[in-house]
N, C-alpha and C positions, 0 to 999 in steps of 0.2 A: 554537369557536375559543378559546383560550387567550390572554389578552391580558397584556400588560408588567404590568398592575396584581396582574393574578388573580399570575402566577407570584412575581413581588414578594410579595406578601402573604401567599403557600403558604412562601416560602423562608424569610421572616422567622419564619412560625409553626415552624419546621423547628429554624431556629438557635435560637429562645430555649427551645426545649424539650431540644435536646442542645447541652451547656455546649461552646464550641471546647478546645482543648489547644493550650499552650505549649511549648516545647522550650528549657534553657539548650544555650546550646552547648559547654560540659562535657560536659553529657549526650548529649549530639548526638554527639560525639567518642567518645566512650566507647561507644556501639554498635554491637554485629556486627553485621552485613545478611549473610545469605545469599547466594552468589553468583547472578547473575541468570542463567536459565535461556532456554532456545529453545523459543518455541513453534512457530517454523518456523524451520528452521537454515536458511540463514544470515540471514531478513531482518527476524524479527518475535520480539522476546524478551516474556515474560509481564509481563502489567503493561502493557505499552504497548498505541499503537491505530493502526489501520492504514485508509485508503481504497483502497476499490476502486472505476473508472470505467471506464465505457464505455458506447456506444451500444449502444441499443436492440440486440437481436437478433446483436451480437458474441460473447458468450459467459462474459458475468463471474458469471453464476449458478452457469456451468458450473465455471468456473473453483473458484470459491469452496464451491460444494460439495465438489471434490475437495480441497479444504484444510482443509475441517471433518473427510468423512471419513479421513485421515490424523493429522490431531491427534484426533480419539476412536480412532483404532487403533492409534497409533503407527507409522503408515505413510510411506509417503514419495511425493511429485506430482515426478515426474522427476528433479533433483538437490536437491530443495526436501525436506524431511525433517524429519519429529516425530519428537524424541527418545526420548518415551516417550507411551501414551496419556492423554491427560486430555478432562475432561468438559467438554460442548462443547452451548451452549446457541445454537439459529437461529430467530428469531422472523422469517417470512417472511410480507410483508406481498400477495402478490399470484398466485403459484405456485398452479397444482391440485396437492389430496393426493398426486393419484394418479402426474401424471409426476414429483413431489420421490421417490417408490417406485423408478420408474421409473430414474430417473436413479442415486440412489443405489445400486440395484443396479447397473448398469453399469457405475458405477463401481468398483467393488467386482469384478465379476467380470471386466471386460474386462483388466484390471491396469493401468486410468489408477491407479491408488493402487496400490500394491503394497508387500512387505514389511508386507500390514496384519493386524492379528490380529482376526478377525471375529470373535470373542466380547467383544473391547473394545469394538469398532465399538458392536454391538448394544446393549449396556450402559452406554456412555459419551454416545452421541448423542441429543440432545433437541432434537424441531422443535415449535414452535408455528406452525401455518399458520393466518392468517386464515380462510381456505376450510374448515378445518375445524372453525370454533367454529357456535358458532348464531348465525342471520345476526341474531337480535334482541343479542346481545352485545356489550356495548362491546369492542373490540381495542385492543390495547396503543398508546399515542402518545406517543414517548419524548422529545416535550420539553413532558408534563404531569408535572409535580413528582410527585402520587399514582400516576402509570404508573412512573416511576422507580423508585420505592421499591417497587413491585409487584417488577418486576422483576429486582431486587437479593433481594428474598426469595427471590424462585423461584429464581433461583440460587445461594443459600446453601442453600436446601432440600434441593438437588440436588446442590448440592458441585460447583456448575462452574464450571471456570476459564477458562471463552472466552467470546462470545458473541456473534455475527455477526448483523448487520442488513440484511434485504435486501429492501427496500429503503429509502433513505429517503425517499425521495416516499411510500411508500406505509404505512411503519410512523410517519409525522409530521407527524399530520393537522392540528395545530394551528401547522406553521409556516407564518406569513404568507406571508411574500415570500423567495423561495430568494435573492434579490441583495440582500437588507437584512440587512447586519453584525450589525444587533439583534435580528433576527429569529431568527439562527442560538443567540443566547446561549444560548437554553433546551435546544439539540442540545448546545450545548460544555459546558454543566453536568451533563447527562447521561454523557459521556464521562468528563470529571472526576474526577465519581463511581465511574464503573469504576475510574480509573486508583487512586482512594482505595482502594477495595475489594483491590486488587493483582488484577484482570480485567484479561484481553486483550480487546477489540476489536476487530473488523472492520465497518465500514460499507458497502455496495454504494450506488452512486450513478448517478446517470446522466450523458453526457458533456454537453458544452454545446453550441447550436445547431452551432460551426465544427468541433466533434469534436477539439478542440488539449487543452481542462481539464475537469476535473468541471463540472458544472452551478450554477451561484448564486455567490454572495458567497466572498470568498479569504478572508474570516476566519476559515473553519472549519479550516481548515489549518493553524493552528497549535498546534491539540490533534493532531493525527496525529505520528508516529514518523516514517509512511511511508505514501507513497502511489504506487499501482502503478496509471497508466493501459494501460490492452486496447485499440488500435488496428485498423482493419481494414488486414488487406496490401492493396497495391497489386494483386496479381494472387490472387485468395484461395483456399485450397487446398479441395476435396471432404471433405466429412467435418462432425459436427455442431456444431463452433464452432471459429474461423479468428479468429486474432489475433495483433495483436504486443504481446509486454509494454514497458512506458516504463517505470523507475521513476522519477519526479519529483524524490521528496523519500525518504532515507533516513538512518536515524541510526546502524545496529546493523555488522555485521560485515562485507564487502563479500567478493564475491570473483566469477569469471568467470562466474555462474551468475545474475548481474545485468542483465549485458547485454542490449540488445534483443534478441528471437529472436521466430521463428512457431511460433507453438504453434498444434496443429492437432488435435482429437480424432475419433477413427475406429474401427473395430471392435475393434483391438486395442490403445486406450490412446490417450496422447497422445505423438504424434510434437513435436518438437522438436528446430528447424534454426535455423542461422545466419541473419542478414537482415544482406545487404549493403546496403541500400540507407536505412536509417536517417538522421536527422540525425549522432546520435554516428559514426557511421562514416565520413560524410561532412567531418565537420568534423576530427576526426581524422584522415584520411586529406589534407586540405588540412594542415593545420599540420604532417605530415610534411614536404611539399614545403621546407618552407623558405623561403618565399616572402615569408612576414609576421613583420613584427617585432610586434605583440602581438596582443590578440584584437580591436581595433577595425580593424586592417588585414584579419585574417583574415573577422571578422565582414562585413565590404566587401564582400572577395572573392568570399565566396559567396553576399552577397543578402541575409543575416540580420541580427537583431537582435543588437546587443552580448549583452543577453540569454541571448538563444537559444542563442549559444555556448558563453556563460561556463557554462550546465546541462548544456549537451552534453559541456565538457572534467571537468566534476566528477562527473558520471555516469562520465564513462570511467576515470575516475582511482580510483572510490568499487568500481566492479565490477572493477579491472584487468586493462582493455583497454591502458590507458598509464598508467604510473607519475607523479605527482605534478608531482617533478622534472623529468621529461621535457617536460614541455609548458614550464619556462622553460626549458630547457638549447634546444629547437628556437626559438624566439623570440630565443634569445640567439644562436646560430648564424646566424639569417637575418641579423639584423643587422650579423653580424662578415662573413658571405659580402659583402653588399651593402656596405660599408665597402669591401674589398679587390676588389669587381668580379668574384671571382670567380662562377661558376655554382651555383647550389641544388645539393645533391647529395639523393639520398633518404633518412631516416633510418638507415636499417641500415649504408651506409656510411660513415657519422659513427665517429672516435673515440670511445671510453670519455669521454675527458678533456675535455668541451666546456665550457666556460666556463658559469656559470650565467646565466639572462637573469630575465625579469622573472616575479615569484611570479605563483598563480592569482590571481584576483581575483574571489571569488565570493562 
């Protein structure tokens, strides 16, 4: 196990053998940067780092495999799209060789990935599975400072610009306590270090006992871009992985391809459908009514947490489902209804011209 002292004492031997660098901010000004690219259009650009969650036996491997092979192909996972192929490194800490073969052809041939170019795929994709080293072999544990630095080689070896974790229970053998803030530092320096490097990131995680967040301590969330919880439907469709996507937390480009939906994969790819029956849609679908003047009346109404609301209107707002503005202008409206005694009307037949009411508050 890897203790506060040992990591302490590896980072320091780290730092005083390569000198830091300073920046004037002349200098800082004076730099072109390259425009930032898509590693997945629209939700994950290069350089940043992304969680994936969900329970046991939902389908975020599945998921997440069809994401690697599309970024090694330049493929595309329903309206979700790599722009172009790049090299894509998955260090898989628990998966047999043989169904990661498995699967990856399926994918591949059933057209869950489509628009991919199979000589990229082939050429671009690199798995290191535990299962397949020698069991007497150390595996990789990426919050040991010397596995770090392993792994930053092997991908500059490679020339790859991704590299997806799945898992971290199983690829992070030396963290203590998954609900100890301290515990996680050694995983957020890890990441870091990607984001230094200009790597993309993907981490696979597991949900927490209620199945609502990822598993352990929220401090690790603050090195993620984004984070995309896999929920199981209420009534779950046939087929070999059945979910709903949540995104949580997002920073990059939004658009209607965000929203919650069930994704459902089966002989001929992955289907995906609308879900009515989501929080965002719910709550959305109330603050249509007109009924609440902000989101502590709305949050009331329906039983939730202020919370709970205030992610569900910035999700709807972030994927557009409802526009920004919209959610004060209904807020503003219930209040002028309830002023004047008149009747809620429902969104759509609202004038253009509604008064503004109170910003988001998120």
């Amino acid at each position: 196990m890897t203790t506060n002292a040992t990591l302490q004492s590896s980072n320091a031997r780290m730092s005083s053998a390569i000198a830091l660098r300073c920046i004037s901010a002349g200098h800082l000004l004076n730099l072109s940067f390259p425009p930032r690219e898509f590693a997945i259009d629209p939700w994950l650009r290069t350089g940043e780092s992304a969680l994936i969650w969900a329970a046991t036996g939902v389908g975020k491997t599945w998921l997440t495999l069809s994401l690697a092979v599309a970024m090694a192909g330049g493929g595309r996972v329903w309206q979700w799209s790599a722009p172009k192929p790049r090299k894509v490194l998955i260090i898989d800490g628990e998966m047999n060789t043989q169904d990661l073969q498995e699967r990856i052809r399926q994918l591949a041939e059933t057209g869950a990935v489509d628009r991919l170019d199979r000589q990229a795929l082939g050429e671009n994709l690199r798995i290191m599975p535990r299962q397949f080293q020698n069991p007497r072999a150390k595996f990789y544990d990426i919050t040991d400072p010397t596995d770090q630095g392993y792994i930053l080689d092997t991908m500059e070896k490679f020339e790859c610009d991704v590299i997806i974790i799945d898992n971290l229970t199983t690829c992070a053998d030396g963290l203590e306590d998954e609900n100890d803030a301290v515990s996680f530092k050694s995983v957020m320096a890890f990441l870091l270090m990607m984001k230094q490097a200009g790597k993309t990131a993907i981490v696979v995680h597991h949900a927490n006992k209620a199945g609502t967040d990822s598993r352990g301590s929220s401090a690790l969330d603050a090195t993620f871009e984004v984070k995309l919880g896999l929920q199981k439907p209420k009534v779950e469709k046939p087929g070999t992985a059945s979910f709903i996507t949540q995104f949580g937390k997002f920073r990059g480009r939004g658009d209607d391809s965000l929203r919650p939906r069930v994704w459902t994969l089966g002989d001929f790819g992955w289907t995906v459908e609308d879900d009515t029956g989501t929080v965002d849609d719910r709550v959305v679908a109330a603050l249509k009514t007109l009924q609440f003047g902000n989101q502590s009346e709305l949050a009331k109404g329906l039983g939730m947490a202020q919370g709970t609301v205030s992610k569900a209107l910035k999700r709807a707002a972030v994927s557009g489902f409802i526009k920004e503005q919209e959610v004060g202008m209904c807020f503003g409206k219930a209040k002028e209804l309830r002023e004047t005694g008149d009747q809620p009307l429902m969104f759509d037949e609202l004038d253009e011209g509604m008064p503004d009411g109170e910003p988001m508050d998120f």
